[in-house]
ChimeraX commands (.cxc) that place a marker at each C-alpha (Angstrom):
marker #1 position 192.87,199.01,-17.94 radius 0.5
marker #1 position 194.26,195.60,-19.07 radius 0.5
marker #1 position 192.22,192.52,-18.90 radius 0.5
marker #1 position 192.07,189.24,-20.05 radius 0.5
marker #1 position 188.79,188.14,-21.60 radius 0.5
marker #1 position 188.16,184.60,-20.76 radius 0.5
marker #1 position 184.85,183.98,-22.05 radius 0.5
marker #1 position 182.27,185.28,-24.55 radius 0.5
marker #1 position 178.33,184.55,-24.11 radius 0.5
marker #1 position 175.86,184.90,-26.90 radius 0.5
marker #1 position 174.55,187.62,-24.84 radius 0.5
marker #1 position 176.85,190.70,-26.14 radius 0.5
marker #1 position 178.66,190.44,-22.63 radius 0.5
marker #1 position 181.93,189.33,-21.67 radius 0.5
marker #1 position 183.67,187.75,-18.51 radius 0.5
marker #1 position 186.97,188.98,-17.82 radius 0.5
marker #1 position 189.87,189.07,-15.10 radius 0.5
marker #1 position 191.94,191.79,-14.12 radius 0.5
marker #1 position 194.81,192.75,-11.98 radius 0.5
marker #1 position 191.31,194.05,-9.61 radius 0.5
marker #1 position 189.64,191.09,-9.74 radius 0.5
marker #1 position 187.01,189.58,-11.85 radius 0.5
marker #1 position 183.76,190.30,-13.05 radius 0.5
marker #1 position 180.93,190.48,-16.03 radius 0.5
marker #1 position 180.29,193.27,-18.52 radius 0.5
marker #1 position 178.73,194.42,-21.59 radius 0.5
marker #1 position 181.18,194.43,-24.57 radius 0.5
marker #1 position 181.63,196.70,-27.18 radius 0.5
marker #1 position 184.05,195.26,-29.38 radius 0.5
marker #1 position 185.21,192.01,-31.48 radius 0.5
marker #1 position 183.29,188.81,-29.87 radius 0.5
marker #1 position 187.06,186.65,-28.90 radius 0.5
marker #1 position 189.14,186.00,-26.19 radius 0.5
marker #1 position 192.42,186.97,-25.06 radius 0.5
marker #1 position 194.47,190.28,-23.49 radius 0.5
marker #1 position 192.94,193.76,-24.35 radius 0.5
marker #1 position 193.49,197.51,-23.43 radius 0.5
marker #1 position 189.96,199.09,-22.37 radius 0.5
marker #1 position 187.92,201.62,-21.51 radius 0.5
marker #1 position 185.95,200.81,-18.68 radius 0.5
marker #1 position 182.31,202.83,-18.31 radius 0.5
marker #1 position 179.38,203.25,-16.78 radius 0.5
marker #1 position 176.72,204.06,-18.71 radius 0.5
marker #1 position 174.60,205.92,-15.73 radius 0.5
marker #1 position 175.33,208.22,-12.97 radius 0.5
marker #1 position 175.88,206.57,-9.54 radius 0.5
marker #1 position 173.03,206.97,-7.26 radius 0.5
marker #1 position 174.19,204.94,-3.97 radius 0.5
marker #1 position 178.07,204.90,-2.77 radius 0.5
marker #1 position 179.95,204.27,-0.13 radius 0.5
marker #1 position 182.82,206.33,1.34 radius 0.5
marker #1 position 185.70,205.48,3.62 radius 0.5
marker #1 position 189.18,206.75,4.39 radius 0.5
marker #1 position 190.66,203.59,3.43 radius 0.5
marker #1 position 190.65,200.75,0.75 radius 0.5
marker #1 position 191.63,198.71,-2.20 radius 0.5
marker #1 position 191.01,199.11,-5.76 radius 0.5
marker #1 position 188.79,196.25,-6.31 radius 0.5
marker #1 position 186.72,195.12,-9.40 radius 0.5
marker #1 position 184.50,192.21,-8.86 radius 0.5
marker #1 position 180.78,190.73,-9.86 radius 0.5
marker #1 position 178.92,187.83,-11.66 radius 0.5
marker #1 position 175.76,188.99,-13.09 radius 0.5
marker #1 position 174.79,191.75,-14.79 radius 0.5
marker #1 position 176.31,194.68,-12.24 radius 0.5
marker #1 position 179.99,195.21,-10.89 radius 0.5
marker #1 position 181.03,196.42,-6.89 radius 0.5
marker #1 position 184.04,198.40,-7.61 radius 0.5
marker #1 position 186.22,200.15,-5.30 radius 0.5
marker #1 position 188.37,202.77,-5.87 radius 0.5
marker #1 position 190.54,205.81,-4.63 radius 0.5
marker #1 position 189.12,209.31,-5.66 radius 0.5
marker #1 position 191.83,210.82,-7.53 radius 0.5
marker #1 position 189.89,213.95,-8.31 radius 0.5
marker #1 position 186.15,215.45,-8.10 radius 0.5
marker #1 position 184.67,218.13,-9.55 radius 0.5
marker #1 position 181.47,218.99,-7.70 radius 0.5
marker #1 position 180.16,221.66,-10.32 radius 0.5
marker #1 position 179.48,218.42,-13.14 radius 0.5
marker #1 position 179.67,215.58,-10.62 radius 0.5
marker #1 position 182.60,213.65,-12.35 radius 0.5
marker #1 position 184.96,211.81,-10.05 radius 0.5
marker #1 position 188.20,210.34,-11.34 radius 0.5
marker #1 position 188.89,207.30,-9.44 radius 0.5
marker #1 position 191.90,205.11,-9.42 radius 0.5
marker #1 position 191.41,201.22,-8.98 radius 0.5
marker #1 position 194.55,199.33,-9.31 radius 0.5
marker #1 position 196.73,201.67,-11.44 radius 0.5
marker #1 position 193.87,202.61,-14.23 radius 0.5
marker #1 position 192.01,205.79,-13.73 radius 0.5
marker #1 position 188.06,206.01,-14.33 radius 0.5
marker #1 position 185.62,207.86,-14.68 radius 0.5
marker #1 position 182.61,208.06,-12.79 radius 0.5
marker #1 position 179.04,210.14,-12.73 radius 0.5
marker #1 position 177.97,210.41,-9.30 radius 0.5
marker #1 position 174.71,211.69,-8.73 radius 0.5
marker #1 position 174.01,214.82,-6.17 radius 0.5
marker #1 position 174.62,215.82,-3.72 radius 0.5
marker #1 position 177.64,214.08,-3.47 radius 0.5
marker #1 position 180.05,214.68,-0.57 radius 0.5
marker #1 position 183.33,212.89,-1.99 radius 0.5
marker #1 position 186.79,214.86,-1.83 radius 0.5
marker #1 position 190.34,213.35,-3.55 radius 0.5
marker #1 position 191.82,210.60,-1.41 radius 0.5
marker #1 position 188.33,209.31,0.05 radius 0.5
marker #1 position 187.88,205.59,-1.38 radius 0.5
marker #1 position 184.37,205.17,-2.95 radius 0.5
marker #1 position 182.52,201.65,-3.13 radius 0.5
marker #1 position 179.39,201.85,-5.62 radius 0.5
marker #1 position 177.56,199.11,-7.80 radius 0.5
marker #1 position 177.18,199.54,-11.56 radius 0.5
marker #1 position 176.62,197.98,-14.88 radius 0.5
marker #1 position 179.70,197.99,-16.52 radius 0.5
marker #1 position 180.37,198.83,-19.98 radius 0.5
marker #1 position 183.56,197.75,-21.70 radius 0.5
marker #1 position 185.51,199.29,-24.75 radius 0.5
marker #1 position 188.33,198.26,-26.68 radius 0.5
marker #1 position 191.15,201.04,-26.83 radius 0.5
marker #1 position 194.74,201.23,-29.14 radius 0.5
marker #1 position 197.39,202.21,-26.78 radius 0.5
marker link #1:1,2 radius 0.2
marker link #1:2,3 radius 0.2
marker link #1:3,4 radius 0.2
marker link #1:4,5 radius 0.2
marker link #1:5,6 radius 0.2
marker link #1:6,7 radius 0.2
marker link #1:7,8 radius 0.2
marker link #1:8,9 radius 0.2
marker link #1:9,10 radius 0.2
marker link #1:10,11 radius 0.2
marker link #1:11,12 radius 0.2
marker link #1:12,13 radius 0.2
marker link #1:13,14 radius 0.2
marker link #1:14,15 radius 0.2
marker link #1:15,16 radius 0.2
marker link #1:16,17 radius 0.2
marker link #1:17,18 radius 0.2
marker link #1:18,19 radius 0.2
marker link #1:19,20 radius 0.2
marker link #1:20,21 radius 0.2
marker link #1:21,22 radius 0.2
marker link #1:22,23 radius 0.2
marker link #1:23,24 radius 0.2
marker link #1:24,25 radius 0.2
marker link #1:25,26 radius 0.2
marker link #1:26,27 radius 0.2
marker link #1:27,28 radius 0.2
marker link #1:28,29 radius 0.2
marker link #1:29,30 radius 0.2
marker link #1:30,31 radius 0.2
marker link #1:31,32 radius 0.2
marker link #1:32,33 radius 0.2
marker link #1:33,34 radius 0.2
marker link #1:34,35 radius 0.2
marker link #1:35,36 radius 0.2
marker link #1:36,37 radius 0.2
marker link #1:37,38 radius 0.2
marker link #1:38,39 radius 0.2
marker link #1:39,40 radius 0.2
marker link #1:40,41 radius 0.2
marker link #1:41,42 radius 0.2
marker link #1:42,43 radius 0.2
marker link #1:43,44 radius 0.2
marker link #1:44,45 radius 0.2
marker link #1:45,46 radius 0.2
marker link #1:46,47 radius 0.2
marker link #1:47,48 radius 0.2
marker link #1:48,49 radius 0.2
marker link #1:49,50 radius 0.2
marker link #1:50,51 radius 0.2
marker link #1:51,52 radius 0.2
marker link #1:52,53 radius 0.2
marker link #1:53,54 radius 0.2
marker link #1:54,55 radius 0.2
marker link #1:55,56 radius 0.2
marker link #1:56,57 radius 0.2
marker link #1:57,58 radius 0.2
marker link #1:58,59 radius 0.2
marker link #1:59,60 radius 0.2
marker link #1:60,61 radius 0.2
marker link #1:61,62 radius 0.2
marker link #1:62,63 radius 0.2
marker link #1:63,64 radius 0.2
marker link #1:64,65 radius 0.2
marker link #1:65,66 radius 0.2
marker link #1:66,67 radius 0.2
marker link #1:67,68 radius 0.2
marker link #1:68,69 radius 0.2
marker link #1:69,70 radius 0.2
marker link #1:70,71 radius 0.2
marker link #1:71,72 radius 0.2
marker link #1:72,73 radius 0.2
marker link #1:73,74 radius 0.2
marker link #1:74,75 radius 0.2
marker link #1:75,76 radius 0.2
marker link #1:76,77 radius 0.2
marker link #1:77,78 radius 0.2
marker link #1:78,79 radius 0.2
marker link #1:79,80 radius 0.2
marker link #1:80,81 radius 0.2
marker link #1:81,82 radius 0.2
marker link #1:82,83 radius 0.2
marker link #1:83,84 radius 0.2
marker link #1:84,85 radius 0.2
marker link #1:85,86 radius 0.2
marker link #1:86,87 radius 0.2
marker link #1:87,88 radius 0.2
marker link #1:88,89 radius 0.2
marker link #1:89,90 radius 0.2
marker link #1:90,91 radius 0.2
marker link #1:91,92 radius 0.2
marker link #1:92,93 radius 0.2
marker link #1:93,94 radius 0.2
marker link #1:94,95 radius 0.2
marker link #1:95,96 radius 0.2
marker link #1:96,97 radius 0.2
marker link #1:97,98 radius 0.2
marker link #1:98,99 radius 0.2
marker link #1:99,100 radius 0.2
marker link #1:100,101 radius 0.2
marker link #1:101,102 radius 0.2
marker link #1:102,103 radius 0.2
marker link #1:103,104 radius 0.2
marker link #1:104,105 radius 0.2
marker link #1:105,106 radius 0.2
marker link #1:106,107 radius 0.2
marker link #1:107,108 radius 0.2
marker link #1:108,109 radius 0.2
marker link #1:109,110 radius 0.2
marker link #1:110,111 radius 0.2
marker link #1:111,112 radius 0.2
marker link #1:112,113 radius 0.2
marker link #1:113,114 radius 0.2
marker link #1:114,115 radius 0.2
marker link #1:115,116 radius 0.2
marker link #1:116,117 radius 0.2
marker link #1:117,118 radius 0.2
marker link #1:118,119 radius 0.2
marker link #1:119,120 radius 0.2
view
């Protein structure tokens, strides 16, 4: 996913915007600002979801956790992995069991986020 850091607390975290929305994370690369190609993760499984037939990818949050929203592109009930689309960038997310999610549901969870810096 693309995003534009726009600030850089002493705290190791970064806040960034995105074509999603906007939100807070944990950041794993060089402290400065400016446009960068990540990886965007979550460093436990997702206990609590939601699930509806309908949606938009959506990325948003101010503190230390992130509501995003997503499409399930694929799920793979055997190691609880769900591929999820939000706003052109597929992720990948642990979802705890049981988990009753099939491809095309749209799933709405709250995480901590983790960002990485990728080379495209």
């Amino acid at each position: 996913m693309r995003v534009e850091i726009t600030e850089v607390p002493a705290d190791g975290s970064v806040r960034f915007v995105c074509p999603a929305g906007s939100a807070r994370a944990r950041w794993h690369g060089p402290a400065r600002t400016g446009g960068w190609d990540v990886e965007l993760d979550f460093p436990a499984a997702v206990s609590t979801w939601t699930v509806s037939d309908h949606g938009t990818g959506t990325l948003t949050g101010s503190g230390a956790r992130t509501r995003i929203t997503g499409r399930v592109a694929a799920f793979d009930p055997a190691d609880g992995v769900a591929t999820i689309e939000v706003s052109g960038s597929l992720v990948l997310v642990e979802v705890a069991p049981p988990a009753r999610i099939q491809a095309g549901d749209w799933l709405s969870f709250t995480a901590e986020l983790h960002l990485y810096p990728v080379d495209l």
